[in-house]
N, C-alpha and C positions, 0 to 999 in steps of 0.2 A: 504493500500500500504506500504510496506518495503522500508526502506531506503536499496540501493542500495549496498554498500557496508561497509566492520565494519567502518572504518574509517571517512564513509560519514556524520555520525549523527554528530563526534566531527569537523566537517571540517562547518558545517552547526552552531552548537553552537559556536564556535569563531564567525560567521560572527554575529549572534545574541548578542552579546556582545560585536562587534564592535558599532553596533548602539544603544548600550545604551539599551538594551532589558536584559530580564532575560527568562532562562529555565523555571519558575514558571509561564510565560505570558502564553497565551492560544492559541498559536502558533500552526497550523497543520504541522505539520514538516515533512507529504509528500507534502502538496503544496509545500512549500519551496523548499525542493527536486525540483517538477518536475519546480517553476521557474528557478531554475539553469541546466536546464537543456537544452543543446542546439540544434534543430531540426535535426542534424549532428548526436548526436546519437542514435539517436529513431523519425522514422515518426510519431509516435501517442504518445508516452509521451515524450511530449518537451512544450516548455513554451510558444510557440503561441498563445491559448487559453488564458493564464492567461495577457500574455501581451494585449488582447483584452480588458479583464477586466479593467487591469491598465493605459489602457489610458483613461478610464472614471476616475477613481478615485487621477489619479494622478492632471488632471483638479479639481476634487471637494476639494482636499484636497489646490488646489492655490485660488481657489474661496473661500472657508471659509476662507482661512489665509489673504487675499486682505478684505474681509469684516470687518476681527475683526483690523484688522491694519491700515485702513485706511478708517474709515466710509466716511471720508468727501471729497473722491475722487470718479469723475463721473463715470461711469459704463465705456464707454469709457479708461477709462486711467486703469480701470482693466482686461478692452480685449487686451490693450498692453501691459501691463505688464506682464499678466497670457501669453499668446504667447508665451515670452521669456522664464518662466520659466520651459514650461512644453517642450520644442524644444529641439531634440535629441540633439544638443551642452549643452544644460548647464545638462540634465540628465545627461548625458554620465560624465559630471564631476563631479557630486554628486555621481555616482557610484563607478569611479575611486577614489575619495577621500576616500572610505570604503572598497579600491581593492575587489568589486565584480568580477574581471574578475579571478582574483585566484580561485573562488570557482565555475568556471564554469564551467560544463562540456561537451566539445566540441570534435570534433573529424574530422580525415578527412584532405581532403583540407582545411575546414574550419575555423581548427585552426591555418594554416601559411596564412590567409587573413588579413593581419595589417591593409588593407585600408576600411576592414569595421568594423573596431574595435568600431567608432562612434558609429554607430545604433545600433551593437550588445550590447553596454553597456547602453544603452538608455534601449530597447528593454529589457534586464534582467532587470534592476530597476523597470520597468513598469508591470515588472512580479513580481516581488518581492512585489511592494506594493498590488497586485492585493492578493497575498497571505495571507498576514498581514491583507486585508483588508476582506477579507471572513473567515480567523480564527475568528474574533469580528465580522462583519458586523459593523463596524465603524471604526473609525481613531482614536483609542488609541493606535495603538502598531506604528502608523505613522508617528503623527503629533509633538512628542517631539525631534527626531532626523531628520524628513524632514523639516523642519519650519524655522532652523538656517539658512538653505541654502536659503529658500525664503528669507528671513528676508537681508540677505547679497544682493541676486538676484535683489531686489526692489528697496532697497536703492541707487546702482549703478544705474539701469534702470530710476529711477527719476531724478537725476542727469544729464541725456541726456536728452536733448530736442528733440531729435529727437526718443528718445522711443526705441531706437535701430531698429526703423524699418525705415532704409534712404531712400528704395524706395516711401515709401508714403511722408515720410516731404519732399523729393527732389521734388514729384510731385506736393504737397502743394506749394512749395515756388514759382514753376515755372509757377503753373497757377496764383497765386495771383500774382506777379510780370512783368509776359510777357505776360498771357493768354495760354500759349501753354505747349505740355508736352515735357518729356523726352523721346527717345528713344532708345531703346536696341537694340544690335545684340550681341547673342551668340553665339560662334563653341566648336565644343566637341574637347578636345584638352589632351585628358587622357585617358587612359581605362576605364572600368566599374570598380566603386567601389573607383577608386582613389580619393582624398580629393581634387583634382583639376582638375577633368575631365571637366568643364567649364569653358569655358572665356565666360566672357561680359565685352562688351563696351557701354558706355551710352555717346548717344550725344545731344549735344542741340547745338540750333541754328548752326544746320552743322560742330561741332566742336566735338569732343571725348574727356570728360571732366570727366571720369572713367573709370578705368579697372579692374577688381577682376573674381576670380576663385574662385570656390565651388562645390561640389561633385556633388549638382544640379543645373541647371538652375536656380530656384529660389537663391540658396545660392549664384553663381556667379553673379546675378544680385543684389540682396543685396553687395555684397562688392564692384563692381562699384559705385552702388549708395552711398557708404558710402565713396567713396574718392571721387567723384564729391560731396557731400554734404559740404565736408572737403574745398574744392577748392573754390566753387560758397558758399556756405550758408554762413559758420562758418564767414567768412571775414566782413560780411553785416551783423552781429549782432555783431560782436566787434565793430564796427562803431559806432553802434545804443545804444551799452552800453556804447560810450566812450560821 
């Protein structure tokens, strides 16, 4: 497969040399190509496929890094953690931080859609390592410039008690405490695509004790439960450490 255009091959080596790569690695530099490449302009060569790939690999590459860094953490505390860091919020920032979105090639409507800028930059990374990771059939050309970010991702993520995941420590706390759960209502309160198309309200005992938006249900339900968590938890463990 030919790179695309003259320009394309030196547009594809800067991003290779963003991440700390060399022209000499064993890099297939049409994968690369077709991950940057966005379904917008080609139904059949576009990065779909490879972003299939890279969601496997993107996982084994947090899974080895969770193992060699932190033997003496339960397997539990590396399904929470790995969660975070493989969730289209923190990719999309690892990719933003190396402006993958400059080298993408998009077209269409598709490129005046700011509001799904999240998963499309999720979405190329996951194609990108899928790349990196079928040039070797391993995680050398991956694991020196993805690893800081985990390394970063962890650190914070252990520092919460709550794992960044509020909907489960809120449910944790409320049945250990009251016996009973939390519950949620959601209304779609945004278009499709937009970064706040939901609201959720989480109530307990009859009261509305969070409110947050996120693009999905799920994410609006997370960010309720992380300002009820703020409200009802955080207060009863300053207590407890005073």
């Amino acid at each position: 497969m030919k790179i695309g255009y003259p320009n394309r091959q030196r547009q594809l080596q800067k991003l290779v040399e963003r991440l700390g790569l060399s022209e000499q690695d064993a890099i297939k530099w049409h994968l690369l190509d077709l991950a940057l490449t966005h379904p917008s302009i080609s139904t059949e060569a576009n990065y779909e496929q490879l972003e299939f790939v890279g969601d496997a690999v993107v996982r084994l590459a947090a899974s080895e890094f969770l193992w060699e860094t932190y033997p003496n953490q339960p397997v539990g505390e590396f399904s929470a953690i790995r969660s975070v860091l493989v969730s289209d919020r923190f990719l999309a920032e690892i990719a933003e931080s190396y402006g993958m979105g400059r080298y993408l090639l998009i077209g269409g409507s598709a490129a005046q859609d700011r509001m799904g800028n999240q998963s499309r930059l999720a979405d190329c990374l996951e194609a990108i390592l899928a790349a990196l990771y079928l040039s070797t059939q391993n995680l050398q050309l991956i694991r020196p410039w993805l690893e800081p970010h985990f390394q970063k991702g962890a650190t914070q993520i252990l520092r919460d008690p709550a794992r960044q995941n509020y909907k489960a420590a809120l449910q944790e706390w409320t049945q250990s405490y009251y016996k009973v759960l939390p519950e949620y209502t959601v209304e779609e309160s945004g278009p499709m695509g937009d970064d706040q198309r939901f609201t959720a309200k989480v109530w307990f005992q009859g009261q509305s004790v969070g409110e947050g938006r996120g693009r999905s249900i799920k994410a609006a339900e997370q960010a309720a439960a992380q300002e009820a968590y703020r409200i009802l938890v955080v207060p009863t463990q300053k207590k407890t450490q005073d």
